[in-house]
Each structure stands twice: as structure tokens, then as C-alpha cells.
LOPA-842591 format. One record per atom (N, C-alpha, C): residue in three letters; atom name; x negated, y negated, z. Coordinates in steps of 0.05 Angstrom, whole numbers, plus 5000, padded with zeros to 4 digits. Atoms other than C-alpha are relative to their C-alpha. Example, Ala and Ser with C-alpha at 12.3 -4.5 7.8 and 13.67 -1.06 7.14 Angstrom:
! LOPA-842591
REC | ALA | N | 4982 | 5024 | 5000
REC | ALA | CA | 4754 | 5090 | 5156
REC | ALA | C | 4982 | 4976 | 5000
REC | SER | N | 5016 | 5024 | 4999
REC | SER | CA | 4727 | 5021 | 5143
REC | SER | C | 5015 | 4978 | 5014
***
This chain:
! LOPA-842591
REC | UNK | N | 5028 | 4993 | 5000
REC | UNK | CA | 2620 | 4444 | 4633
REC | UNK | C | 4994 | 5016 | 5025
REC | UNK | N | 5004 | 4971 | 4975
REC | UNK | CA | 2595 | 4507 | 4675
REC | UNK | C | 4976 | 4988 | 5014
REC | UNK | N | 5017 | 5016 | 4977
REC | UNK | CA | 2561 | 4483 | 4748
REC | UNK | C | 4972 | 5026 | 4992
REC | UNK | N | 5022 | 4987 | 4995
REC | UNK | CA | 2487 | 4511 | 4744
REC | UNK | C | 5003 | 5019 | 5029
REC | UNK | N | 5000 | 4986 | 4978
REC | UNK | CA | 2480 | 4572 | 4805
REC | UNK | C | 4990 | 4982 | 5015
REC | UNK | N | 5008 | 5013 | 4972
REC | UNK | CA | 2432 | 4536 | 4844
REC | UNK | C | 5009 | 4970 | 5014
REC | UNK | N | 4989 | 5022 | 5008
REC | UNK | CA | 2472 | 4471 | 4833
REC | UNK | C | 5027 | 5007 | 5019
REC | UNK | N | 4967 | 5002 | 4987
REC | UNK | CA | 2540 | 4499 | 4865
REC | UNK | C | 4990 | 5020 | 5033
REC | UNK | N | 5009 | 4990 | 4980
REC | UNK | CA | 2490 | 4539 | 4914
REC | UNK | C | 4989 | 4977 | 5021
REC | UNK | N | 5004 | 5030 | 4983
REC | UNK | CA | 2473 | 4465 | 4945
REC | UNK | C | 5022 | 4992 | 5010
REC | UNK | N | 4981 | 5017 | 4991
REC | UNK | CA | 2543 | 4444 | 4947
REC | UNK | C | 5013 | 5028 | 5028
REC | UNK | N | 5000 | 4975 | 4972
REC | UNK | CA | 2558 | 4517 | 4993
REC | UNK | C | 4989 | 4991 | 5019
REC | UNK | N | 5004 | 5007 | 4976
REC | UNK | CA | 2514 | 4497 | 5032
REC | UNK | C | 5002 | 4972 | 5016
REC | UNK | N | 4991 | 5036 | 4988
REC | UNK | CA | 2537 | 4425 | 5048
REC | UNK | C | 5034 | 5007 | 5008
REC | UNK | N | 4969 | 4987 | 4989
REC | UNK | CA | 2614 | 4465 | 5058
REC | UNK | C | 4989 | 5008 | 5020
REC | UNK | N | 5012 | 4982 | 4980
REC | UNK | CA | 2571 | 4511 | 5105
REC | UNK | C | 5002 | 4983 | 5021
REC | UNK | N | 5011 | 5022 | 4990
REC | UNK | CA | 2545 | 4447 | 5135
REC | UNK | C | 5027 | 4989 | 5015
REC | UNK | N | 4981 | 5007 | 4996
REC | UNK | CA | 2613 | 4423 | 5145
REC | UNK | C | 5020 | 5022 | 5019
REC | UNK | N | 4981 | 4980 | 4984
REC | UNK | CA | 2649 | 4483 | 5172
REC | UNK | C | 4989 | 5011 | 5030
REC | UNK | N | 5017 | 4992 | 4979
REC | UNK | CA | 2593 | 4491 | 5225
REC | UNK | C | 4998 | 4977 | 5017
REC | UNK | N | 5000 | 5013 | 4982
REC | UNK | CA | 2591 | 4422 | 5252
REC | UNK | C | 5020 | 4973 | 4994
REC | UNK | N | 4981 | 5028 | 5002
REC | UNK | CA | 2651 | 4387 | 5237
REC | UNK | C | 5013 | 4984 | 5026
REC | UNK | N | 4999 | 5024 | 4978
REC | UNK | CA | 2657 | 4358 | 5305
REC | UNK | C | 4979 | 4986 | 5014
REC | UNK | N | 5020 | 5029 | 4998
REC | UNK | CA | 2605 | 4310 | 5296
REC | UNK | C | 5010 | 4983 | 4982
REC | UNK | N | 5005 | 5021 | 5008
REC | UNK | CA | 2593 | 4247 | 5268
REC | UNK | C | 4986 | 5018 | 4968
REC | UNK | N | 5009 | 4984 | 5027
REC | UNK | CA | 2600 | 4276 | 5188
REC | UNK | C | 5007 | 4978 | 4979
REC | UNK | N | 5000 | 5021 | 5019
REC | UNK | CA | 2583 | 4224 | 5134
REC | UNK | C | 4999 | 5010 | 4970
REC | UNK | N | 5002 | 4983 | 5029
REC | UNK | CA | 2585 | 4237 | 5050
REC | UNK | C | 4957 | 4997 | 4996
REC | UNK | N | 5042 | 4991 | 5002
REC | UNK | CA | 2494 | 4218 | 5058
REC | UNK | C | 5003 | 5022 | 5010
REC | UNK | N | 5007 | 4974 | 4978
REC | UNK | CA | 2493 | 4268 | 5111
REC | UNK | C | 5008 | 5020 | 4981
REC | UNK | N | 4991 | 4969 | 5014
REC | UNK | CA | 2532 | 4321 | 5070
REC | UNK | C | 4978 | 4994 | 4975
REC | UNK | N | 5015 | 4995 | 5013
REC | UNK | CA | 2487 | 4296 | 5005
REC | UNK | C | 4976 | 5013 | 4997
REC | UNK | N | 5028 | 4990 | 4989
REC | UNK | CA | 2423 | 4303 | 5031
REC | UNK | C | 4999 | 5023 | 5015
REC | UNK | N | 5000 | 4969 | 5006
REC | UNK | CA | 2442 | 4368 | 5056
REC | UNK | C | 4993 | 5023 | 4982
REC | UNK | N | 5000 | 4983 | 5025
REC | UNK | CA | 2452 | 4388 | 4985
REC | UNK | C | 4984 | 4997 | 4985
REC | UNK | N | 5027 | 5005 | 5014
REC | UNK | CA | 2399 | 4352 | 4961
REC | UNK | C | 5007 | 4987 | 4971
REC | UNK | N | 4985 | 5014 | 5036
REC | UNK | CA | 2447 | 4314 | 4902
REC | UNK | C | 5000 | 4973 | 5009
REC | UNK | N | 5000 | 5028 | 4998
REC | UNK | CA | 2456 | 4247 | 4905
REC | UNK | C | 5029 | 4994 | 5005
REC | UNK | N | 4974 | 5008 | 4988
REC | UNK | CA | 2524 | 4215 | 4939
REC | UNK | C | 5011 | 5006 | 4980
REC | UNK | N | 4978 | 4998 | 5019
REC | UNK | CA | 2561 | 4210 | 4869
REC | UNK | C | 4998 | 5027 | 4997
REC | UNK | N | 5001 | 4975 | 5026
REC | UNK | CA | 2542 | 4268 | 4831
REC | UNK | C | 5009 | 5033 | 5028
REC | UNK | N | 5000 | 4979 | 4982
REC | UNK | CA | 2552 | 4311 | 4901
REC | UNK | C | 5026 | 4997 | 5014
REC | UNK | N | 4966 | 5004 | 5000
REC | UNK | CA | 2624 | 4281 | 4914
REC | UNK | C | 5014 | 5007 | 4980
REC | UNK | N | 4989 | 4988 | 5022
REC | UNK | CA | 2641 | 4298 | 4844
REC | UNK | C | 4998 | 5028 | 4993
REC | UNK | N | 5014 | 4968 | 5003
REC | UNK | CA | 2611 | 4368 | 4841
REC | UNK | C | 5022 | 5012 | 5023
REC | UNK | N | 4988 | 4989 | 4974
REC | UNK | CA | 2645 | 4382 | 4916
REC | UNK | C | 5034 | 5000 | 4986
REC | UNK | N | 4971 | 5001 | 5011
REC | UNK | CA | 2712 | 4358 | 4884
REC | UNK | C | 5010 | 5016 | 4991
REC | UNK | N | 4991 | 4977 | 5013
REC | UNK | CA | 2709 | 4399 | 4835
REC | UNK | C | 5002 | 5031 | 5010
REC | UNK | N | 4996 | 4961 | 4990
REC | UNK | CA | 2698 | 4469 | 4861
REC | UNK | C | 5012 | 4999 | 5025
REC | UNK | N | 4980 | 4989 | 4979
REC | UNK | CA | 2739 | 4460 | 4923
REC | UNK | C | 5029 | 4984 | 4996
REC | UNK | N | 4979 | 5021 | 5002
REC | UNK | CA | 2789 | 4407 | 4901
REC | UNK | C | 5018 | 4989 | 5022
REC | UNK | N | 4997 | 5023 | 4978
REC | UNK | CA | 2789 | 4366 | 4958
REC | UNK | C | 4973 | 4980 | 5000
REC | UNK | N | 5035 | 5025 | 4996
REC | UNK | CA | 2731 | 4302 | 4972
REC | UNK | C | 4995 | 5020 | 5021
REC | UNK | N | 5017 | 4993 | 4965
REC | UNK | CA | 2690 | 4317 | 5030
REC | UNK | C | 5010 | 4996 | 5018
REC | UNK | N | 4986 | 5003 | 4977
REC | UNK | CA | 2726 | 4288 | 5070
REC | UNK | C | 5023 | 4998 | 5003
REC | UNK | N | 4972 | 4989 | 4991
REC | UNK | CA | 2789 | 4312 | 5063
REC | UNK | C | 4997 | 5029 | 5005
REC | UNK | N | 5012 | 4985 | 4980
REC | UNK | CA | 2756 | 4374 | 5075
REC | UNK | C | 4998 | 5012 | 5027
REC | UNK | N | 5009 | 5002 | 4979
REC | UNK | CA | 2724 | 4357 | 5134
REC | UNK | C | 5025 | 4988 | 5020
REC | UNK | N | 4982 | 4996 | 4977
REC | UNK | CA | 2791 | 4335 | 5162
REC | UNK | C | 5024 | 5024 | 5001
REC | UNK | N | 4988 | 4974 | 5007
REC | UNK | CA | 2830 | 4395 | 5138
REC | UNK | C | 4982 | 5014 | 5020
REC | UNK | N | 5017 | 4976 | 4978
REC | UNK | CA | 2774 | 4431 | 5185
REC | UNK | C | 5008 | 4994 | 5020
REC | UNK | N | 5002 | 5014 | 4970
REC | UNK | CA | 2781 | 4388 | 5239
REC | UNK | C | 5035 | 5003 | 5012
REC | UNK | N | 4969 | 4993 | 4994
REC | UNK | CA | 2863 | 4396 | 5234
REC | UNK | C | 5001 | 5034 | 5013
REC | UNK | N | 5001 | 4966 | 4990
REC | UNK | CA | 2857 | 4469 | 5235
REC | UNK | C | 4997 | 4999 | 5029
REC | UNK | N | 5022 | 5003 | 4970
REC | UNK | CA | 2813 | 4467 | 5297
REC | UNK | C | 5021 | 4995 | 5013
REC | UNK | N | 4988 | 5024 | 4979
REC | UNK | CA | 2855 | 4420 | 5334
REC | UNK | C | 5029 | 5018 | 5000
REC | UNK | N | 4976 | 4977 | 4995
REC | UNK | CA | 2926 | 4472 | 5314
REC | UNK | C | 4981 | 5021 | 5027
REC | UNK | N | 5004 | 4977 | 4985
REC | UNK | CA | 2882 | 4530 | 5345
REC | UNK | C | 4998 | 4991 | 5030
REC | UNK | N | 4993 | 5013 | 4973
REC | UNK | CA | 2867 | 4488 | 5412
REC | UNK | C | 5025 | 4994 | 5010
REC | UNK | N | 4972 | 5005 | 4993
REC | UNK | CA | 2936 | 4461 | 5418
REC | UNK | C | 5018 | 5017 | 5009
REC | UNK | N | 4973 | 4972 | 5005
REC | UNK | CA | 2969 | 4527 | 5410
REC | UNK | C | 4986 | 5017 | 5036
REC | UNK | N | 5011 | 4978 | 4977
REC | UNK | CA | 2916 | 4563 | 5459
REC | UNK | C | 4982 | 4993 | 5027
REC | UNK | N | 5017 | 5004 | 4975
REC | UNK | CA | 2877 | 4525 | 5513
REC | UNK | C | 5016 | 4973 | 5019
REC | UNK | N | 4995 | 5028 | 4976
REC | UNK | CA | 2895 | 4471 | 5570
REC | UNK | C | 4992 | 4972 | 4996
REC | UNK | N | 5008 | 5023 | 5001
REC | UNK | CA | 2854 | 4413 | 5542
REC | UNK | C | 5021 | 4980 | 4995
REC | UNK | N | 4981 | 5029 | 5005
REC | UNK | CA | 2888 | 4345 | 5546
REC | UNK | C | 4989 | 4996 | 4961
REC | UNK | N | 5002 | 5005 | 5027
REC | UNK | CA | 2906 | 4318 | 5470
REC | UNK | C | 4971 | 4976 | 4997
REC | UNK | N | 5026 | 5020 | 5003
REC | UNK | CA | 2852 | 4265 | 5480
REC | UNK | C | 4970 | 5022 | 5014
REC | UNK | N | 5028 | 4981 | 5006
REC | UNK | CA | 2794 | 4322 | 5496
REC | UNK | C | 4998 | 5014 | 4974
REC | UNK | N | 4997 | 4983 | 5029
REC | UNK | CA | 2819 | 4360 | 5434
REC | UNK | C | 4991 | 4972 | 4980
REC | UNK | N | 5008 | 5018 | 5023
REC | UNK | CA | 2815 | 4290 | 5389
REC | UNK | C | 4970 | 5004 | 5010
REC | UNK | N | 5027 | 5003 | 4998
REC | UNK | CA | 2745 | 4285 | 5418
REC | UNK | C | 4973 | 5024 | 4996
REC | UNK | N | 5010 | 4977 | 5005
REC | UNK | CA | 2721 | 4348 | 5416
REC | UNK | C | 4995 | 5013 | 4971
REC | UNK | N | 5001 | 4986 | 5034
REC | UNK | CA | 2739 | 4362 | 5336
REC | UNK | C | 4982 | 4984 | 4980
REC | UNK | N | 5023 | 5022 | 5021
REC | UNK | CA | 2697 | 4303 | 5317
REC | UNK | C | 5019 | 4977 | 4990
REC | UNK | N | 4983 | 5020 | 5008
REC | UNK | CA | 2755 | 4252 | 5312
REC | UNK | C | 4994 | 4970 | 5019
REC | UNK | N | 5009 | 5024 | 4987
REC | UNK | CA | 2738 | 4176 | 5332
REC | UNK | C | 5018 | 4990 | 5026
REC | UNK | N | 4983 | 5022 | 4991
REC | UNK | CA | 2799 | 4147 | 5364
REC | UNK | C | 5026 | 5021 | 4998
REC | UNK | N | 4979 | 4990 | 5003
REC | UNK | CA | 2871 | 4184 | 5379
REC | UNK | C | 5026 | 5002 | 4983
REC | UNK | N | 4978 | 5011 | 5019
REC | UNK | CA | 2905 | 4144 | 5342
REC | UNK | C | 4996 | 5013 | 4967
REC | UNK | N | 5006 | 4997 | 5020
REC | UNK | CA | 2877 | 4166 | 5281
REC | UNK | C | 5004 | 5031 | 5003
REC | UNK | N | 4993 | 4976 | 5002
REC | UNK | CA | 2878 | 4238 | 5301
REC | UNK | C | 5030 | 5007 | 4999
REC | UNK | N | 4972 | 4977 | 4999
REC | UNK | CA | 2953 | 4246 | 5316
REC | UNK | C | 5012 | 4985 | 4970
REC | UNK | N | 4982 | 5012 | 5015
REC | UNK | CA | 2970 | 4198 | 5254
REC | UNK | C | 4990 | 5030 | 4976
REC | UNK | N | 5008 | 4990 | 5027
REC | UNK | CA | 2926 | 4242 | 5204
REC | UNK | C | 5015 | 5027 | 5012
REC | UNK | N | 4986 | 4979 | 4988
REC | UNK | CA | 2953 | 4311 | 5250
REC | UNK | C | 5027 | 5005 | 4990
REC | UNK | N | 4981 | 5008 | 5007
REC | UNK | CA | 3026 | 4286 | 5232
REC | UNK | C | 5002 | 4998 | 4975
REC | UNK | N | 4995 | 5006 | 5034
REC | UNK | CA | 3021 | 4272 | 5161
REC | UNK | C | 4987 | 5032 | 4994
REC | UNK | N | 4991 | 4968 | 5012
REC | UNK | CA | 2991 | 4347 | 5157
REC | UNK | C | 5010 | 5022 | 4999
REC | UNK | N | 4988 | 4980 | 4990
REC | UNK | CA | 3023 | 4385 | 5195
REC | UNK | C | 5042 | 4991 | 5001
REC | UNK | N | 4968 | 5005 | 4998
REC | UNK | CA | 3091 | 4348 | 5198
REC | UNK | C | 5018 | 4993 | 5033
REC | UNK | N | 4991 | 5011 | 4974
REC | UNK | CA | 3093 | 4338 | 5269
REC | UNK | C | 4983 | 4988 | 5026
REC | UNK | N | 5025 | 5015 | 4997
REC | UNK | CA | 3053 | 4303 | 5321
REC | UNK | C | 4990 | 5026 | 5019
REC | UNK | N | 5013 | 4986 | 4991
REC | UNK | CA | 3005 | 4333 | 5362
REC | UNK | C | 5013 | 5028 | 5029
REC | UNK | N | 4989 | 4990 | 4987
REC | UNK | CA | 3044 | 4342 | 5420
REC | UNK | C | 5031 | 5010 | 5010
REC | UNK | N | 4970 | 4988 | 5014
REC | UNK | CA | 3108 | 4369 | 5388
REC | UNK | C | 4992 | 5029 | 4998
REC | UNK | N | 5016 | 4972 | 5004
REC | UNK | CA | 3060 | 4415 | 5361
REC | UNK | C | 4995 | 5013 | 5022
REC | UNK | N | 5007 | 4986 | 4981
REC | UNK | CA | 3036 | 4436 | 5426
REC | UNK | C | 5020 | 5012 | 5015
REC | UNK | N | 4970 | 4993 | 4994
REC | UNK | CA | 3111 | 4449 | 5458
REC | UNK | C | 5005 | 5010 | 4983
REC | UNK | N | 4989 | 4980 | 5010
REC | UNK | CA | 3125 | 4493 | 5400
REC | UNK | C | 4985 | 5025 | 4988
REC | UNK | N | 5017 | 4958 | 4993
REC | UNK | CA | 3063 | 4546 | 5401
REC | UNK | C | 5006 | 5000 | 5018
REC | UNK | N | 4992 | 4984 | 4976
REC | UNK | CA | 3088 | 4546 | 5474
REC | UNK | C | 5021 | 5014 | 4993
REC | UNK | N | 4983 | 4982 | 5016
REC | UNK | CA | 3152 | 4570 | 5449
REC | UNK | C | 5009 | 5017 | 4994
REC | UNK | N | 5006 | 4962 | 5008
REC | UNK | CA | 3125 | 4621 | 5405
REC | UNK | C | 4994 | 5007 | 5009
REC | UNK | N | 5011 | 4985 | 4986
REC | UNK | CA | 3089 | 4648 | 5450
REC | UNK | C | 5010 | 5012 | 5018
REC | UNK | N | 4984 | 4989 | 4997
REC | UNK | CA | 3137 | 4657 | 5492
REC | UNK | C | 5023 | 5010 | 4997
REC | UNK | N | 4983 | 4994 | 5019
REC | UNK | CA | 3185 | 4677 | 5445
REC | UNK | C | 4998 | 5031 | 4997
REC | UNK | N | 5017 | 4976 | 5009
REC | UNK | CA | 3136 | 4729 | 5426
REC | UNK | C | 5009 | 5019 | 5021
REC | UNK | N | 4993 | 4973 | 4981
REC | UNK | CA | 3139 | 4764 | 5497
REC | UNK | C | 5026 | 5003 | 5016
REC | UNK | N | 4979 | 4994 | 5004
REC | UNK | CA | 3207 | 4752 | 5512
REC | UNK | C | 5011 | 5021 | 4980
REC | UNK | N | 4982 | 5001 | 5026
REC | UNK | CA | 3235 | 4777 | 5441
REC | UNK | C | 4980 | 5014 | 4983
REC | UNK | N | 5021 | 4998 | 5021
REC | UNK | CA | 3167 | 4819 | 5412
REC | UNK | C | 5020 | 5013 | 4972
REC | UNK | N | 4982 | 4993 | 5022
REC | UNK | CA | 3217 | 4852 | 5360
REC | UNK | C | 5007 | 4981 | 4975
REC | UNK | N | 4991 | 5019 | 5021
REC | UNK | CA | 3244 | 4791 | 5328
REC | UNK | C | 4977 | 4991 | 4993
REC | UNK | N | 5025 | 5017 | 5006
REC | UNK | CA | 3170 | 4771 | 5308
REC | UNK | C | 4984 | 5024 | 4982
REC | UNK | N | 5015 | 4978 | 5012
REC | UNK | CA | 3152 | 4840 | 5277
REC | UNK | C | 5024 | 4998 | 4967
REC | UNK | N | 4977 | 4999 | 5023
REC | UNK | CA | 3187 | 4848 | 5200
REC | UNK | C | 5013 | 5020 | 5000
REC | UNK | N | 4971 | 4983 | 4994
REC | UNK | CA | 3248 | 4891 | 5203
REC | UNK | C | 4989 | 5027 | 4977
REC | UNK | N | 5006 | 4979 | 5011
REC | UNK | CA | 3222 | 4937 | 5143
REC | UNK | C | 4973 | 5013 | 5012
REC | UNK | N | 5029 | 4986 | 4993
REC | UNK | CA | 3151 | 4947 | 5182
REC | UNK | C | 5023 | 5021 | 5025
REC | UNK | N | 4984 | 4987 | 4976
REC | UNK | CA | 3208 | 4973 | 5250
REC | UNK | C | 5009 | 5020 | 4983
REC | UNK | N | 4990 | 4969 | 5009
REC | UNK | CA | 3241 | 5017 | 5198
REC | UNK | C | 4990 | 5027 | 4994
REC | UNK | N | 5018 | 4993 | 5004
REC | UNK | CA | 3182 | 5038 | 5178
REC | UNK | C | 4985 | 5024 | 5015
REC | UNK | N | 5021 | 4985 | 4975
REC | UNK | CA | 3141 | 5063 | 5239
REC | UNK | C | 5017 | 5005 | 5024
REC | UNK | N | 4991 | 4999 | 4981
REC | UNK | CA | 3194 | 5080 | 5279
REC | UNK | C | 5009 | 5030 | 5006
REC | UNK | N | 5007 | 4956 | 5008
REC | UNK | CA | 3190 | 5168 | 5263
REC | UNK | C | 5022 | 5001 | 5002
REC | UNK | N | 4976 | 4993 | 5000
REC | UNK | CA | 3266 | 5162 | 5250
REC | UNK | C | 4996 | 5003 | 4966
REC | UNK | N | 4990 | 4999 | 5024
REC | UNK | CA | 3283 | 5194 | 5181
REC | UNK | C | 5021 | 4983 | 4983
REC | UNK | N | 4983 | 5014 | 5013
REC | UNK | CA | 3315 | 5150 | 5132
REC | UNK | C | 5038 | 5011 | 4994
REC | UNK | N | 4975 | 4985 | 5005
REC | UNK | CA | 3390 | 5167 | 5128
REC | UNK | C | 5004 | 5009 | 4974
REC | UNK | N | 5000 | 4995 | 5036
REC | UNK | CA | 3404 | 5212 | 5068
REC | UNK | C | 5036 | 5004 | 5008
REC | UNK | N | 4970 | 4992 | 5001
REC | UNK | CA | 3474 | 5231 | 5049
REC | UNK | C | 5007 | 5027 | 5002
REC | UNK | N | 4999 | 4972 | 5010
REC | UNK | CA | 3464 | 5299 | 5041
REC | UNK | C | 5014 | 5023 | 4985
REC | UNK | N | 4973 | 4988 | 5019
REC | UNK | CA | 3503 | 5323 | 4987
REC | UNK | C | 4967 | 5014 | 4975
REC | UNK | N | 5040 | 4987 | 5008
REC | UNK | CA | 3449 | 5362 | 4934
REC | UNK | C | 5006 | 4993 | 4984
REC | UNK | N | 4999 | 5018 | 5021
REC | UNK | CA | 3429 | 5335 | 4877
REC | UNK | C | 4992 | 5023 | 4973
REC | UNK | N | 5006 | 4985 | 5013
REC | UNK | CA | 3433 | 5366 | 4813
REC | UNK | C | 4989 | 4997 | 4976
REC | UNK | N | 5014 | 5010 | 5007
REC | UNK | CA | 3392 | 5375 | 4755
REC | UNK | C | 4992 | 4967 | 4981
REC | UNK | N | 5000 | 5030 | 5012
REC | UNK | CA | 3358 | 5308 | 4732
REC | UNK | C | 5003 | 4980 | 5025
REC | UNK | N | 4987 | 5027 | 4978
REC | UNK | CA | 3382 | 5271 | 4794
REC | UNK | C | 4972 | 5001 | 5023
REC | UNK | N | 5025 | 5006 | 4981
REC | UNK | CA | 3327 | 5243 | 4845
REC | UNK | C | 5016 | 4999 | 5027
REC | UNK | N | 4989 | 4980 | 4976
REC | UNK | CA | 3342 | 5271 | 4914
REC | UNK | C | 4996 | 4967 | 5013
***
């Protein structure tokens, strides 16, 4: 059954809602009453057109977040849990771990890494056909001539 426009234009803006302040205190009322649906019918609607709940979602946002910090600023792992809207550490590096595959601060020692990997080594991080590519060396031909019919 096809979602009414202004019907999946409620549940946008309860994602909106979510992508803008997912490090708060984010409940499935709070996201309802955003959308102006009622808890069920606005958990089931959300499901469907993003196929995740809400709040797997809202920690899928909050993971993201918490990679991009890790990778790029100085905060201690317990300012980053607190800062993304996560309660307790424990809960951040268990759910962190189960999506990413490693814990937080595994993660953080291996964007260091890359990063310096990167400016050590910028070559090995670029793809080898983009270097062949852009590098104003002519492709080696054989140079023998080609005759008719034959593609040079």
C-alpha cells in the first residue's frame, strides 16, 4: 500500500529531526510527535521507508559521528560517548564494536595510521589506473601500423 505524500513528508521530518539532534536525549514520543503520527503507526511507517526502527537509526547516526571524531579530533573516548548523545561508555563502545567490528579505541589507532600512511605513502592511497591516467605519459603503443580493418 502506497504511503500518502504528506504522510512520508511527516516521517522526513522526524529523520530531519534525528539527523540534526541526535546527541540528545532522542525517544520514539519525541520522534512521533514530531511527525505528528502516533508511536505505532510512526515506527512502522519509519521502518518501512528507511528500513531500520528509529532507533537503530539514531544509533547508526550517532556511530557515524563518533568514526568522524575518533579519526579527526583529540577528545577523550568518554567526551566523544557523551557528546553523540550516548548514556554510559559501556554501551557506546559495545554497540561501536558490534558495528564497526572494532572497539572504539582500536578504531582510533588505525585512522592514525591512515593518516599517516596517507602522508608518508600519498601514492599507495590514490588508484593505480587514476596515476596512469593523469600522469601526461602516453600509453605505450607498439608501433607497428595497422592495416585495413585493424584498430590502431
Amino acid at each position: 500500500m502506497p504511503i500518502a505524500i504528506d504522510v512520508y513528508k511527516k516521517i522526513i521530518t522526524a529523520k530531519l529531526y534525528i539527523d540534526e539532534n541526535f546527541n540528545e536525549s532522542i525517544d520514539l514520543d519525541r520522534l512521533s510527535r514530531e511527525a505528528c503520527l502516533s508511536r505505532f503507526h510512526f515506527h512502522r511507517l519509519f521502518t518501512r521507508i528507511y528500513r531500520l526502527t528509529p532507533h537503530q537509526y539514531l544509533t547508526r547516526k550517532r556511530i557515524e559521528q563518533a568514526r568522524k571524531c575518533l579519526a579527526g579530533n583529540e577528545l577523550t573516548i568518554t567526551e566523544i560517548c557523551n557528546e553523540i548523545g550516548f548514556e554510559s561508555i559501556g554501551s557506546f563502545s559495545t554497540l561501536f564494536k558490534k558495528e564497526i567490528g572494532h572497539a572504539p579505541t582500536h578504531y582510533r589507532v588505525q585512522a592514525h595510521e591512515r593518516r599517516q600512511q596517507t602522508l608518508e605513502q600519498p601514492r599507495s592511497f590514490i588508484p593505480h589506473c587514476f596515476i596512469e591516467n593523469c600522469t601526461g605519459d602516453p600509453p605505450e603503443s607498439n608501433n607497428r601500423e595497422t592495416g585495413p580493418g585493424e584498430l590502431p
